[in-house]
PAZAPA-4460 file (N, C-alpha, C; in steps of 0.05 Angstrom, whole numbers, plus 32768, in hexadecimal, padded with zeros to 4 digits):
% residues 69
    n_x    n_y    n_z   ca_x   ca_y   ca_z    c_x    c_y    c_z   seq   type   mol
   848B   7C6A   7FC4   846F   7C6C   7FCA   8464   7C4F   7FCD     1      X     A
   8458   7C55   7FDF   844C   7C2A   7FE9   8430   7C2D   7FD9     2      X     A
   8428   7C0C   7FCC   8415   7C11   7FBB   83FF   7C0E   7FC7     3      X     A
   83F0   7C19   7FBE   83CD   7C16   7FCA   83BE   7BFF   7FC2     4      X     A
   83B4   7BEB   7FD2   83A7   7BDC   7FC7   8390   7BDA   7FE4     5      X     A
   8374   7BC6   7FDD   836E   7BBB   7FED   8370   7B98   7FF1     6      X     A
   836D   7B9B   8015   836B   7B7C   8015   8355   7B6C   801F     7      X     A
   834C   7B58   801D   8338   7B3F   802A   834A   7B34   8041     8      X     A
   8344   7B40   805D   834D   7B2F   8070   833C   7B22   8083     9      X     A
   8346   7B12   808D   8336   7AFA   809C   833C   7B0B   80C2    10      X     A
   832C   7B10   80D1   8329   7B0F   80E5   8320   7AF5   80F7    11      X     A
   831B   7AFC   8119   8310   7AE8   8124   82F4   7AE7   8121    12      X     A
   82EC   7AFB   8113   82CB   7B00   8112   82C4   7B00   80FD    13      X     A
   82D8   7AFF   80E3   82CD   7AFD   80C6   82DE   7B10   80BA    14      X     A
   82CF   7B19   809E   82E8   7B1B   808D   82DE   7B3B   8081    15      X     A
   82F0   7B49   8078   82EE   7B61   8071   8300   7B75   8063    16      X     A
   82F9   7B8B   8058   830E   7B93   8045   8313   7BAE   8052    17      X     A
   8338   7BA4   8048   8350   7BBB   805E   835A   7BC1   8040    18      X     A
   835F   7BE3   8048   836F   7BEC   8039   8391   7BEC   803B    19      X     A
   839E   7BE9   802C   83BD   7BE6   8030   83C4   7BF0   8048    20      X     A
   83BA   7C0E   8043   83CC   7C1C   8056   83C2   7C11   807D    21      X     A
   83AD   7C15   8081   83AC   7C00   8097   83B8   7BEC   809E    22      X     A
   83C4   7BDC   808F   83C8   7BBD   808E   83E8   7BBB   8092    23      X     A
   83F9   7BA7   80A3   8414   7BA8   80A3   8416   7B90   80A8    24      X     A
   8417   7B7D   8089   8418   7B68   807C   8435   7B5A   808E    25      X     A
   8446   7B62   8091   8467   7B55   809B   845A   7B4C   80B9    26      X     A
   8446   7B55   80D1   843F   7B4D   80E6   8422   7B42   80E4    27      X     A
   8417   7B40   80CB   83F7   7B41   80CA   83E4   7B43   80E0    28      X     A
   83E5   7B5D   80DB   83DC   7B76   80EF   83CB   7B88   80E7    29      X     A
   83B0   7B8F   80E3   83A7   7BAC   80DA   839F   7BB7   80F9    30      X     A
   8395   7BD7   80EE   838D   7BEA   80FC   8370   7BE7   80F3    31      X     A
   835B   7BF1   8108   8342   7BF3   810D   8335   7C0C   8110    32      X     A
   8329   7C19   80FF   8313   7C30   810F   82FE   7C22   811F    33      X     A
   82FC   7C37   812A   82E0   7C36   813A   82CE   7C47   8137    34      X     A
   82BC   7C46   8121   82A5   7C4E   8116   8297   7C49   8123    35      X     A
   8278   7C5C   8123   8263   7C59   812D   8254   7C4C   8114    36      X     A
   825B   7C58   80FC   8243   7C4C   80E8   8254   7C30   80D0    37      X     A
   824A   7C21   80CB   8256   7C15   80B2   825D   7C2D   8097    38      X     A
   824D   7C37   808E   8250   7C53   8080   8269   7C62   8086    39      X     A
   826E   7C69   809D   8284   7C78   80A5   82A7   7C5E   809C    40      X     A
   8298   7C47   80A4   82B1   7C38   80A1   82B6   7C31   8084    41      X     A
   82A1   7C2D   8073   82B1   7C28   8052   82B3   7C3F   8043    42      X     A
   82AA   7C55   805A   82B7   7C71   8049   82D8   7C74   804C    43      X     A
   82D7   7C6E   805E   82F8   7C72   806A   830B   7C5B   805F    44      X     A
   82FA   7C3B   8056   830A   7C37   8040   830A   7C38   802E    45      X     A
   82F4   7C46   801B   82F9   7C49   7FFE   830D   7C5F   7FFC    46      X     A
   8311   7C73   8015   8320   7C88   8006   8341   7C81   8020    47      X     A
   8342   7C6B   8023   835E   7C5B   802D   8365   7C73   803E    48      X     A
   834E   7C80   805B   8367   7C96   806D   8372   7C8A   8071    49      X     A
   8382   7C9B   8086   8396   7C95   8090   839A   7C9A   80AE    50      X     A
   83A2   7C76   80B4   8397   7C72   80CF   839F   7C8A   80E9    51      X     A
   8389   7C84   80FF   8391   7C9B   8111   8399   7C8E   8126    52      X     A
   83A1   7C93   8132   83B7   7C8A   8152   839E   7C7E   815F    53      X     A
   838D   7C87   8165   837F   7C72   816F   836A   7C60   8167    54      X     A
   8375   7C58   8151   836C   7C43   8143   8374   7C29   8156    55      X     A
   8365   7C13   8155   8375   7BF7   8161   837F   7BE1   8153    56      X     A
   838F   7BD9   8153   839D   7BC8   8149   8393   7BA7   8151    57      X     A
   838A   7B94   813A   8381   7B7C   8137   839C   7B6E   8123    58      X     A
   838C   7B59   812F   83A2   7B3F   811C   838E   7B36   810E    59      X     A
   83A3   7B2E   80F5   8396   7B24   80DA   83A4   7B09   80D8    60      X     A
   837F   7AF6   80D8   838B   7ADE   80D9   8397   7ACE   80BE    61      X     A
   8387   7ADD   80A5   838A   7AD8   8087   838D   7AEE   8073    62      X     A
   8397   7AEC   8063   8391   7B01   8046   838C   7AF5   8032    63      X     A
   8371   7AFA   8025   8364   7AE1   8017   8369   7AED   7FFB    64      X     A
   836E   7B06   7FFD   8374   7B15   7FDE   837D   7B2E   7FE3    65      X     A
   838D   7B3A   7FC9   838F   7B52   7FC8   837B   7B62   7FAE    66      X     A
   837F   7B83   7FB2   836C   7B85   7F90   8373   7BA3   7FA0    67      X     A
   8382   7BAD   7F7F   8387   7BD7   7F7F   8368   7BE7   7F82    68      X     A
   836F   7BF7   7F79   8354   7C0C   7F7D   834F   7C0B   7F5E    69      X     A
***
């Protein structure tokens, strides 16, 4: 079982928190929703879904921290 944590990553537009499972640390790479509301988006990471196919995929320029649930 892969562990759950969240992370602080650095984008080209600033910085923000990914949950593990999004995130594929070996290419530093996450997946993106595309929310209409901010609400809709830190719901979906406090409870870490699980990404959907058409999510988009960004590069992560930093990981400034980790921290579990």
């Amino acid at each position: 079982m892969a562990q759950k944590f969240y992370a602080i990553v650095e984008f080209e537009d600033g910085l923000q928190v990914v949950p593990s499972n999004w995130l594929d640390i070996s290419v530093m790479k996450t997946v993106w929703p595309h929310f209409l509301s901010d609400s809709r988006y830190y719901k979906a990471v406090k409870y870490m879904e699980t990404p959907e196919s058409t999510w988009k995929q960004y590069t992560v320029l930093k990981i400034y921290g980790t921290y579990r649930k």
